[in-house]
Backbone as JSON Lines, residues from 0, in Angstrom:
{"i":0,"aa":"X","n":[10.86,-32.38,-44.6],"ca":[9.98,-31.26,-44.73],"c":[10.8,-30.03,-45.07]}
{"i":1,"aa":"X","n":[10.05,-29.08,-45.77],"ca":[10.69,-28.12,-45.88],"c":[10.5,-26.72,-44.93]}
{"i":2,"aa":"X","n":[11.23,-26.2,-44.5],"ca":[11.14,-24.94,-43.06],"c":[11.59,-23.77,-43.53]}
{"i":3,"aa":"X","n":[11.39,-22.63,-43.25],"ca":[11.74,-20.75,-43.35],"c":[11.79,-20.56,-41.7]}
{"i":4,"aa":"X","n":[12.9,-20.06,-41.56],"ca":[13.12,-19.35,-40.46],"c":[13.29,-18.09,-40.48]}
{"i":5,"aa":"X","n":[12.58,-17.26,-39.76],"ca":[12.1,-15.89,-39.7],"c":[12.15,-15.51,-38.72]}
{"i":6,"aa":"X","n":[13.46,-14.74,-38.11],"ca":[14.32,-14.41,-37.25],"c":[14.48,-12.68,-36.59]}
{"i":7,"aa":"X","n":[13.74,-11.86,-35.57],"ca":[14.37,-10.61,-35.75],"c":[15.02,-10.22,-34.29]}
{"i":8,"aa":"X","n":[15.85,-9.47,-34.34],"ca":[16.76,-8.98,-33.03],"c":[16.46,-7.3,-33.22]}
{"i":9,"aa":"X","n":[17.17,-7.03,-32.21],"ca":[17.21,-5.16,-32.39],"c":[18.92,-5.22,-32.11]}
{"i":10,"aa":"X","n":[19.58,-6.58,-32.53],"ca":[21.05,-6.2,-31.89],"c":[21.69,-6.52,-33.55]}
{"i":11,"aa":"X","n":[23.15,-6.12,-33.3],"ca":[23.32,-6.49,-34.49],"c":[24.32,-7.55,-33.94]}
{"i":12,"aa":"X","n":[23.8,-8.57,-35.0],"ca":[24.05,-9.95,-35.04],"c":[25.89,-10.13,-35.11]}
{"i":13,"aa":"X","n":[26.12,-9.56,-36.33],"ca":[27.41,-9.66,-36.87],"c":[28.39,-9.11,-35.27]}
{"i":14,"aa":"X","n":[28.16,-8.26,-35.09],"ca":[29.12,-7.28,-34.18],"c":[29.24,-8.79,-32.59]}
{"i":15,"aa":"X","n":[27.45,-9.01,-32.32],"ca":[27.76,-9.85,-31.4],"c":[28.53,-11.41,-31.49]}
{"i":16,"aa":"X","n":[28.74,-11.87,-32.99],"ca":[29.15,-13.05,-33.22],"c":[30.75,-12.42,-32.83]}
{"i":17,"aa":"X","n":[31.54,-11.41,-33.41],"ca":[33.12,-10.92,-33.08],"c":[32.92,-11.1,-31.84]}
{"i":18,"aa":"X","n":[31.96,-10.32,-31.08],"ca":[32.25,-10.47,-29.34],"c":[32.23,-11.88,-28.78]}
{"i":19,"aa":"X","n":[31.89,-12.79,-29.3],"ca":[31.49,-14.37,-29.05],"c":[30.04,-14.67,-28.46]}
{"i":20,"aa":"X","n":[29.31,-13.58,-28.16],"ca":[28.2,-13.69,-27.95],"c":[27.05,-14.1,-28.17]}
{"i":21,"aa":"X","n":[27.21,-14.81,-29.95],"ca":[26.69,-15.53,-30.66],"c":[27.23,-16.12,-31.8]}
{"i":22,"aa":"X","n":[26.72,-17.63,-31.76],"ca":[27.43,-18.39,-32.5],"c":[27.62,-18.45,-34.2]}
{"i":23,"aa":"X","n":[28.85,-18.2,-34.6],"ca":[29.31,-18.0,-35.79],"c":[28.33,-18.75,-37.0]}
{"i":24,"aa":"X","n":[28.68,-19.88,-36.65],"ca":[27.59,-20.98,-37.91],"c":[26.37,-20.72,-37.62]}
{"i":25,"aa":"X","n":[25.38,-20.56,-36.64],"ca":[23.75,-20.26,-36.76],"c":[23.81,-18.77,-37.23]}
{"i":26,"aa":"X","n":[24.73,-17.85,-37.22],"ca":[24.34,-16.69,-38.0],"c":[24.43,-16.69,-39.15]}
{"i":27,"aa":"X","n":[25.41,-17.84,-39.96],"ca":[25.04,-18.34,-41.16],"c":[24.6,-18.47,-41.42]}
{"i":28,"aa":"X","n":[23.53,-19.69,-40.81],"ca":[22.61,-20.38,-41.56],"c":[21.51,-19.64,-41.07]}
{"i":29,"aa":"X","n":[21.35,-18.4,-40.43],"ca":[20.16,-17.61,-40.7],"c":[20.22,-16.32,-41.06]}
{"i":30,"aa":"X","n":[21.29,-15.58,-41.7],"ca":[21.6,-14.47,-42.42],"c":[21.49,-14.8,-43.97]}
{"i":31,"aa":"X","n":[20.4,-14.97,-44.5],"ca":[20.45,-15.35,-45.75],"c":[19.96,-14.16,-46.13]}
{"i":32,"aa":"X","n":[18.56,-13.87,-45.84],"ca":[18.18,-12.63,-46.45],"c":[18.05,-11.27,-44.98]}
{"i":33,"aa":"X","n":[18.88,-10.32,-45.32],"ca":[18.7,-9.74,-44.42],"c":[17.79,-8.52,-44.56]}
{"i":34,"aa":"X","n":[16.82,-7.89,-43.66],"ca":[16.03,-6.91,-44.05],"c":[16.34,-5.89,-43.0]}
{"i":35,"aa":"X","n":[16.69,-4.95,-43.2],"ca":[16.88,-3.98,-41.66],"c":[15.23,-2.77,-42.14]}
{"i":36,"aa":"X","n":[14.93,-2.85,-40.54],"ca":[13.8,-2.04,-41.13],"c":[13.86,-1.24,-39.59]}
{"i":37,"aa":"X","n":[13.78,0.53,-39.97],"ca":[14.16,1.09,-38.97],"c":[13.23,1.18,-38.01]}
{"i":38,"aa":"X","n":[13.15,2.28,-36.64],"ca":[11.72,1.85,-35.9],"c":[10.81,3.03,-35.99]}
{"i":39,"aa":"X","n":[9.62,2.81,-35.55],"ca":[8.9,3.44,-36.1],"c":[8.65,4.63,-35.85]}
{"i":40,"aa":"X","n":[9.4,5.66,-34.94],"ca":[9.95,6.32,-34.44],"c":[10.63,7.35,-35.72]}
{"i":41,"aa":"X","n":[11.37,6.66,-36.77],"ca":[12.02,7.06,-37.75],"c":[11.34,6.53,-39.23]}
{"i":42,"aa":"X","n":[10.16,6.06,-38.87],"ca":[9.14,6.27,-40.31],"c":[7.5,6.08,-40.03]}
{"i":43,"aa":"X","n":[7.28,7.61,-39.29],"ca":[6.67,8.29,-38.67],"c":[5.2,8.11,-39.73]}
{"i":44,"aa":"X","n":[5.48,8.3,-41.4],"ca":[4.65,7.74,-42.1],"c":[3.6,6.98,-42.35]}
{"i":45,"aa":"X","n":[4.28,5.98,-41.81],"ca":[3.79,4.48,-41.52],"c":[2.68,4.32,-40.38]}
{"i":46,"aa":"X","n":[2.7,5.34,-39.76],"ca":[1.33,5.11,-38.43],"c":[0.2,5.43,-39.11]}
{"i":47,"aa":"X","n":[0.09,5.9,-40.09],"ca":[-2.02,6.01,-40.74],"c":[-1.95,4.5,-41.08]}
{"i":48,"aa":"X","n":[-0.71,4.25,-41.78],"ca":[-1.45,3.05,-42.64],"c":[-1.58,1.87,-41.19]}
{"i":49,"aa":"X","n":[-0.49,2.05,-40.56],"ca":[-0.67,0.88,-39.51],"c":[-1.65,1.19,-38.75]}
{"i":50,"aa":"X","n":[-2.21,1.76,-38.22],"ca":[-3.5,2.54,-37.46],"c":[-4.38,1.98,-38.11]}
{"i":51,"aa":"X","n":[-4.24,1.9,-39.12],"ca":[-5.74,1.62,-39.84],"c":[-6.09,-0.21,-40.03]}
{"i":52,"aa":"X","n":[-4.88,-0.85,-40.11],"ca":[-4.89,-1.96,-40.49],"c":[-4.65,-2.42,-39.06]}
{"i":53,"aa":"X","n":[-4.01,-2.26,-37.65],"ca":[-4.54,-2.8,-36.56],"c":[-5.84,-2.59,-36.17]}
{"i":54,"aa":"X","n":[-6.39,-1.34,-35.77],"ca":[-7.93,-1.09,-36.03],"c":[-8.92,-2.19,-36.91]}
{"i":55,"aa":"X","n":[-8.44,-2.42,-38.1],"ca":[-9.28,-3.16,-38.49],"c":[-9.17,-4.78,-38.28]}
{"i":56,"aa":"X","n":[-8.14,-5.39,-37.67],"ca":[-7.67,-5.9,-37.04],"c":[-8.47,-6.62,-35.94]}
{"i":57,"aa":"X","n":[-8.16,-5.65,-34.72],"ca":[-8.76,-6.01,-33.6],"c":[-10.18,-5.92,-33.92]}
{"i":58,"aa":"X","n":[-11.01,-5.25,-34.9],"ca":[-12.16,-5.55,-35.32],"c":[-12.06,-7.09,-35.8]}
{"i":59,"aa":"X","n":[-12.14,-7.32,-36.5],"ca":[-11.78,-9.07,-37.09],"c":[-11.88,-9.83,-36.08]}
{"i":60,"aa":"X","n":[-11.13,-9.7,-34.72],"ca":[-10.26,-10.68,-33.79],"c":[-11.46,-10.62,-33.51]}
{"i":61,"aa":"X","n":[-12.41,-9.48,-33.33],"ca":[-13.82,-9.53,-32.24],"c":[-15.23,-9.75,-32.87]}
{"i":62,"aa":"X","n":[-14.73,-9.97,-33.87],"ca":[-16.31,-10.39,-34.75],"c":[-17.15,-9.1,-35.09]}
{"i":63,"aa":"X","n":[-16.41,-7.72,-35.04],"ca":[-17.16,-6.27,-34.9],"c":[-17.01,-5.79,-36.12]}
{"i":64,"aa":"X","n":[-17.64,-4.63,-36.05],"ca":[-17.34,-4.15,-38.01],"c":[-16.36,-2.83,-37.57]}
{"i":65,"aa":"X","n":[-15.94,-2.55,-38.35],"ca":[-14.49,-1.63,-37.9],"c":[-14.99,-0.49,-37.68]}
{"i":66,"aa":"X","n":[-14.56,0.57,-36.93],"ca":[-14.46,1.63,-36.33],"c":[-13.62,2.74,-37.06]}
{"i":67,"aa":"X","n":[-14.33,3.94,-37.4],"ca":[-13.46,4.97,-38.09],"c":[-12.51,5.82,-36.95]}
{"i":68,"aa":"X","n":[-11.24,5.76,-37.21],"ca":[-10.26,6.95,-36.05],"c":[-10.3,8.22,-36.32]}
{"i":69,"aa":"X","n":[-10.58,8.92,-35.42],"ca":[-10.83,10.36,-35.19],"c":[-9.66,10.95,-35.69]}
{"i":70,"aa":"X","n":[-9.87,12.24,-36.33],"ca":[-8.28,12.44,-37.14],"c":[-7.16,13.11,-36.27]}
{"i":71,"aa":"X","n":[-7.72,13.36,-34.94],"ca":[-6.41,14.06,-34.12],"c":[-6.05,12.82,-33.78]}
{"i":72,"aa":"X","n":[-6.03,11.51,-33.36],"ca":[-5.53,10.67,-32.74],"c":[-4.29,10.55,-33.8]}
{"i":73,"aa":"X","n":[-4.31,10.57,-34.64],"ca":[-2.95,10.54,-35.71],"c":[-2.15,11.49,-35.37]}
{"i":74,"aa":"X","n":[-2.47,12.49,-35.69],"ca":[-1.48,13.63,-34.71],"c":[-1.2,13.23,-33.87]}
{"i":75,"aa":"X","n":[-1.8,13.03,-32.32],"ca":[-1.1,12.47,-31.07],"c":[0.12,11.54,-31.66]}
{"i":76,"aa":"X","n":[-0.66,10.25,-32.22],"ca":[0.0,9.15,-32.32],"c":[1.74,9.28,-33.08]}
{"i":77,"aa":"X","n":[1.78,10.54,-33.73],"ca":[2.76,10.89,-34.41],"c":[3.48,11.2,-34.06]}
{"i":78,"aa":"X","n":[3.39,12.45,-32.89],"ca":[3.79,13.22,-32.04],"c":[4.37,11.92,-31.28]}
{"i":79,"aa":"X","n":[4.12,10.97,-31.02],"ca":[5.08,10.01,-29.27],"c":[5.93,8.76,-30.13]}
{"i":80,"aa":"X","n":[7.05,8.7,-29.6],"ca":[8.35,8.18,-29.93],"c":[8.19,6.8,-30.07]}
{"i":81,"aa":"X","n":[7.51,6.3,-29.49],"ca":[7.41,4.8,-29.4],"c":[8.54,3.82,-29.16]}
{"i":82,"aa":"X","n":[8.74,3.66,-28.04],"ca":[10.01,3.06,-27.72],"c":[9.45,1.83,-27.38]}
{"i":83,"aa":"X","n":[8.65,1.16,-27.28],"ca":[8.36,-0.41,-27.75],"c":[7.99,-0.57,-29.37]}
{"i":84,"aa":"X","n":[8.1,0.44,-29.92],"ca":[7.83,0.48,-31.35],"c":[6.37,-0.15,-32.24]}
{"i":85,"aa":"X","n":[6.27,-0.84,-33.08],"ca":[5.11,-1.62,-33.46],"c":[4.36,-2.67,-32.91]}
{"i":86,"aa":"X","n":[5.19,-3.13,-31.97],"ca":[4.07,-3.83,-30.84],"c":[3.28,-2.94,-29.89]}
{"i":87,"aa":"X","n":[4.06,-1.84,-29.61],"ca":[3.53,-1.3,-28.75],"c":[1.87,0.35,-29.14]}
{"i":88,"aa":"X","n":[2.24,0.19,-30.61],"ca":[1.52,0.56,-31.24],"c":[-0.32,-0.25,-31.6]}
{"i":89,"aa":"X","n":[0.47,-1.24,-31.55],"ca":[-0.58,-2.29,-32.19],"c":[-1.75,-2.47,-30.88]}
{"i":90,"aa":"X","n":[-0.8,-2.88,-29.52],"ca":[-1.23,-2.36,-28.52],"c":[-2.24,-1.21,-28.2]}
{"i":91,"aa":"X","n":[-1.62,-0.36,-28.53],"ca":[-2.57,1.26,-28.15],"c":[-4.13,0.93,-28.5]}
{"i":92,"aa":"X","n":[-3.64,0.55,-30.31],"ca":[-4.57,0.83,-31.0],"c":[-5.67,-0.49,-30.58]}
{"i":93,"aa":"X","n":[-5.39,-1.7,-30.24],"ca":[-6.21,-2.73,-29.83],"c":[-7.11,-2.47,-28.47]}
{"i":94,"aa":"X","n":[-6.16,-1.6,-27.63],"ca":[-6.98,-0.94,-26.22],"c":[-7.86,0.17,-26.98]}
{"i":95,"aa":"X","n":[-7.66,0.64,-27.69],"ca":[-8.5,2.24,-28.52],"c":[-9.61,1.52,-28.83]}
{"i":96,"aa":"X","n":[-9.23,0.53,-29.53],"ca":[-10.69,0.0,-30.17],"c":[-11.69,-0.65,-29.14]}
{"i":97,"aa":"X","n":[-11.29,-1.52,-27.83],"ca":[-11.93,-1.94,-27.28],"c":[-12.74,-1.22,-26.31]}
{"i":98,"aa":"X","n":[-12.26,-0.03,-25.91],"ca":[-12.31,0.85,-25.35],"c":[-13.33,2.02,-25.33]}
{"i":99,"aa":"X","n":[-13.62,2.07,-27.14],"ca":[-13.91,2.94,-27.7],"c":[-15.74,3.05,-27.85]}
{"i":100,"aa":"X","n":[-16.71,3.92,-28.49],"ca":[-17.61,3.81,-28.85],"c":[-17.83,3.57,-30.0]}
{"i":101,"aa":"X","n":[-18.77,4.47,-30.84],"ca":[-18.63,4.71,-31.95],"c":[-17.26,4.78,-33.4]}
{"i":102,"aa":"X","n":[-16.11,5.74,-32.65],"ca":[-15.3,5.78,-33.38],"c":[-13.86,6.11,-32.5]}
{"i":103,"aa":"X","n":[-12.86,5.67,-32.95],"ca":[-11.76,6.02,-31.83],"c":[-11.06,7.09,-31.82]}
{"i":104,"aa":"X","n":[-11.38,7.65,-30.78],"ca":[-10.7,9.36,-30.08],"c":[-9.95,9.1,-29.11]}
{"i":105,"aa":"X","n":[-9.35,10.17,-29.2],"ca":[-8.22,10.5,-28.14],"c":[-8.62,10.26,-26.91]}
{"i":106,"aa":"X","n":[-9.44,9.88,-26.23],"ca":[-9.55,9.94,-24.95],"c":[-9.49,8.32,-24.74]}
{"i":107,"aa":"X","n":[-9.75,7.46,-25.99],"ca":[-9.93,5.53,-25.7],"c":[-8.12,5.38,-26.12]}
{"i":108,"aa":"X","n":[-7.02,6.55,-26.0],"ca":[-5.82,5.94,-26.07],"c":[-5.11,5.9,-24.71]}
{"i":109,"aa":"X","n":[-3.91,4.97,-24.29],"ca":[-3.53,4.81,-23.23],"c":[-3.09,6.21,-22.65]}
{"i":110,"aa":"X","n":[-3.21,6.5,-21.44],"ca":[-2.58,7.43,-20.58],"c":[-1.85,8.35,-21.0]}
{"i":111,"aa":"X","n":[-0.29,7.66,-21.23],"ca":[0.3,8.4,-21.06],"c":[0.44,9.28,-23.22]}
{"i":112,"aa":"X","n":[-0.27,8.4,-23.6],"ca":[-0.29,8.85,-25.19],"c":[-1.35,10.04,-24.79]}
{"i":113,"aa":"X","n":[-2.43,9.84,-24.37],"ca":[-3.26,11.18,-24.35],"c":[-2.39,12.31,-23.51]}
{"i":114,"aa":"X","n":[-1.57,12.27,-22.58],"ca":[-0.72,13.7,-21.79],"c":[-0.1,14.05,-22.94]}
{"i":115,"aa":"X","n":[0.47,13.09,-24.08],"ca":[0.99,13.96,-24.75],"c":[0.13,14.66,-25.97]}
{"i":116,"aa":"X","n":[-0.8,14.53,-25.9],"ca":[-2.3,15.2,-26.81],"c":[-2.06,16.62,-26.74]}
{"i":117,"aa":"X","n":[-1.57,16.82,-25.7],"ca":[-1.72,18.52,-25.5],"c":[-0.36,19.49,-26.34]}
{"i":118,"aa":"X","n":[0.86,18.5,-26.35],"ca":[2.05,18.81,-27.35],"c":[1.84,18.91,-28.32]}
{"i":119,"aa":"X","n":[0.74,18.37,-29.51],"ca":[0.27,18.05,-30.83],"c":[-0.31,19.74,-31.37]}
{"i":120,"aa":"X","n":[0.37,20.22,-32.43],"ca":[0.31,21.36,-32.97],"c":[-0.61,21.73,-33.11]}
């Protein structure tokens, strides 16, 4: 059969194979194509379009017709660092939607994303 292995870390591979921490030949044979993609934290951009396509998303998963996002929730969402990064985004936005009524506002996002609502310019 034929297989793709599709592999991601937040460490760097190379540095831990010198330390012995990981084994020389499997970083071979899975460093073929490498993609570094920074976090989302540092392509701040990227949250309308991902906002929009988890949103429509967790609509799908639920058999619902999608929900329009209120336009300050982008602001918030911009404004917070995300240190679980795109999972933890995908997250928000899957609690927003379930959460939500009509359309998703700032008040159907987790906790501690709405305290920071009030930092948003």
């Amino acid at each position: 059969f034929d297989a793709r292995i599709v592999a991601a870390t937040n460490r760097n591979l190379a540095d831990e194979v010198a330390a012995g921490r990981f084994r020389e030949d499997l970083f071979y044979r899975l460093n073929v194509v490498e993609i570094e993609l920074p976090p989302l934290r540092d392509r701040r951009e990227d949250i309308d379009l991902l906002v929009r396509h988890f949103a429509a998303k967790a609509a799908r998963s639920q058999n619902l017709p999608p929900k329009p996002v209120c336009g300050d929730v982008f602001a918030v969402l911009k404004n917070y660092d995300w240190p679980g990064n795109i999972r933890e985004l995908e997250n928000a936005i899957e609690r927003a939607f379930v959460l939500s009524g009509d359309e998703i506002t700032i008040e159907d996002l987790p906790a501690k994303l709405r305290t920071n609502a009030d930092a948003v310019p």
